[in-house]
N, C-alpha and C positions, 0 to 999 in steps of 0.2 A: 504494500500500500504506500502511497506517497512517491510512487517513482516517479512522473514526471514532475514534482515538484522539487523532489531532489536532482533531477537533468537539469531542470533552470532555474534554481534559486542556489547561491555557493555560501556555505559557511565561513562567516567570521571567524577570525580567531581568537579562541576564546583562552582571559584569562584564568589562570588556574585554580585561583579562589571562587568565580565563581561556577568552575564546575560544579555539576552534582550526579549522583545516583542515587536520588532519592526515587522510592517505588512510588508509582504514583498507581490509583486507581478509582475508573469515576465511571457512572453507570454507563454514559456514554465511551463504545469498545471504540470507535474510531479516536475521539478525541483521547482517549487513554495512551493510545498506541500514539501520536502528538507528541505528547507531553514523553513520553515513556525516549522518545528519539530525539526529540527537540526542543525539548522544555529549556527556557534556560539561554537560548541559542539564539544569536543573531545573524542574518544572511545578507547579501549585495551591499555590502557598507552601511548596514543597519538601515537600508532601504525598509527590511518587513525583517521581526523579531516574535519567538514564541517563547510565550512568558513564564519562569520558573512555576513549577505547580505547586509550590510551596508560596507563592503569592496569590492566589488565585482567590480569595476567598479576601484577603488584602484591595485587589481592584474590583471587585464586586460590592465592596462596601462603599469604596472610594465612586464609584461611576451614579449608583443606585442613590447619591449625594445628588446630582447633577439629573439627574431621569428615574427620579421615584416606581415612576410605571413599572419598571422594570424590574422591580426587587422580588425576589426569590425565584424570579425567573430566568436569570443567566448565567452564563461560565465563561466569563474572559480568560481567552485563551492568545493574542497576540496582538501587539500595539505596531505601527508603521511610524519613520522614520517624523511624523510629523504629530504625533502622541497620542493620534487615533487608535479608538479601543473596538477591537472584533470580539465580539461573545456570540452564542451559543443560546437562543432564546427558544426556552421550551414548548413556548404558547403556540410557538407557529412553526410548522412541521414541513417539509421540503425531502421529498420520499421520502417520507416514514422515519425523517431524526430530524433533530432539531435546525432550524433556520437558522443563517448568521445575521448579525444585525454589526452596522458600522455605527459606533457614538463618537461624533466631533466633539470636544473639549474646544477648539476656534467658532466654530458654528454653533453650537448648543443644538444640534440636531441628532437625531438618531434614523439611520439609514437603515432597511430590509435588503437585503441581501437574496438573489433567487437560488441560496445555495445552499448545503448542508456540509459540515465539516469535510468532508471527502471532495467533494466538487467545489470548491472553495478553493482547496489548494490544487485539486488538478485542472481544473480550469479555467473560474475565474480569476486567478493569480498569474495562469501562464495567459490565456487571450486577450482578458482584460486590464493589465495593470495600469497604463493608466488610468481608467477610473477608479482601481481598486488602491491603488497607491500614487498618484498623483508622480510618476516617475517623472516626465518633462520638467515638474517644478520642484523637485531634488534634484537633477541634472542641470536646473539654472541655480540654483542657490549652491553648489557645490563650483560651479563657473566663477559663483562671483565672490570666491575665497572665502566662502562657508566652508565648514567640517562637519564630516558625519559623527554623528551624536554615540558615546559610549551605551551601554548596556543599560545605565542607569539615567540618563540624560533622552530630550527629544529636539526637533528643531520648531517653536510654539511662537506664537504670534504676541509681539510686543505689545499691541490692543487688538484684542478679538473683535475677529470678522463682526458676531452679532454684537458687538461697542462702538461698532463703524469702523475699523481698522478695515486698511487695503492689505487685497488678496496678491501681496506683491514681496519678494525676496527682500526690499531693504525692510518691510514687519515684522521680519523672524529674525531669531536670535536662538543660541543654544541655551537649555535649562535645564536643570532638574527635573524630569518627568513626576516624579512624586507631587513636588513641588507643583507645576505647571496644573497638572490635576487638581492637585483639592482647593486653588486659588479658581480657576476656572469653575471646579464644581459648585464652590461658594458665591460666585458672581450668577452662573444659570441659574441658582435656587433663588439668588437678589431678585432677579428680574421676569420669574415665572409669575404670568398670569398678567404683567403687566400693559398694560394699549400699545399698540404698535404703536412707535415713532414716540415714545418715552422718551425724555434724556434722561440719561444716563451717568450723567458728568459729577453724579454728588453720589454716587454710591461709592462704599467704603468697607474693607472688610475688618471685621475684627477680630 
C-alpha cells in the first residue's frame, strides 16, 4: 500500500531525535499502516509531512479550537509545508472509510476532500498537488530566499488571509507550527459568527 506515493513523494532526512518506533494502532487499518511507515516523517523539502502519532490527539484538540464542528470526529494525520491540517472525518464516508477534510489555519476554512486515506495519497497527492498543496506557491516562496520549514516549524501568513492579508510570498514568514496554530485557532474562534466585513483591527489575544 502506498506505493505510488512513495515513487513520488522523497523522504527528508530525518533527524535522529526525532525518530520513532512507536507502535501505533487506530481503528482505521489504512491510516495505521501511515503512521506505522510515516509517522513522524517529512517528504519534498517539507512540501507534505505525516505527523508523529504520538501527537495526534495533540492537533485534534488544537484544530477542534478553530472548527468546533469537528470535535470527536477527526484524526489528523498530516500538515503541508504551509501549516494546513489533513484529518480523517468520520461523518463522511468516501468508499466505505472515512473522508479527508483540509483545515486552513490562513483561511479559517475547512475543505472536503473527495478522498479517503488511500486515495488521498495515491492520487490526489500525485495528480492533484497543486490544489492539494499549493506546490507553485512553495516553488515561489523558496525563489524568493525562503526556506523550507523544519519538522517543527511551517511557512504561515504574517496577517491571515480571513484579517485581509494578501495571498502573496512577501505574507509569509517561517514559524513555529505549534505556535502559528493555536494563535490562528484563537483568532477563528475571535471572529466566529461574526457579519461579514467586521473589522477586525481591535481584536487581541490573551
Amino acid at each position: 500500500m502506498y506505493e505510488i506515493f512513495k515513487a513520488t513523494f522523497f523522504l527528508d532526512e530525518v533527524p535522529p531525535e526525532t525518530r520513532t518506533t512507536l507502535k501505533v494502532s487506530f481503528e482505521e487499518a489504512r491510516l495505521d499502516e501511515l503512521f506505522t511507515h510515516f509517522g513522524g516523517k517529512s517528504f519534498n523539502k517539507s512540501l507534505y509531512r505525516v505527523v508523529s502519532p504520538k501527537d495526534v490527539s495533540f492537533w485534534n484538540n488544537i484544530v477542534t479550537v478553530a472548527f468546533p464542528n469537528f470535535a470527536d470526529r477527526i484524526t489528523c494525520f498530516a500538515v503541508d509545508w504551509l501549516g494546513r491540517i489533513f484529518a480523517l472525518d468520520s461523518s463522511r464516508l468516501v468508499g466505505n472509510s472515512p473522508g479527508v477534510i483540509m483545515l486552513e489555519p490562513g483561511t479559517a476554512e475547512a475543505l472536503e476532500i473527495p478522498c479517503n486515506i488511500e486515495s488521498f495519497h495515491e492520487t490526489e497527492l500525485i495528480q492533484y498537488q497543486e490544489e492539494a498543496l499549493a506546490v507553485s506557491f512553495f516553488h515561489q516562496w523558496l525563489s524568493s530566499g525562503g526556506s523550507s520549514p523544519n519538522l517543527k516549524q511551517c511557512i504561515g501568513y504574517k496577517t491571515p488571509l480571513f484579517m485581509g492579508g494578501s495571498d502573496t510570498v512577501d505574507n509569509l514568514e517561517v514559524v513555529d507550527l505549534d505556535v502559528y496554530w493555536t494563535i490562528s485557532a484563537k483568532l477563528i474562534e475571535k471572529i466566529r459568527g461574526l457579519p461579514k466585513g467586521t473589522s477586525l483591527n481591535h481584536i487581541t489575544i490573551s
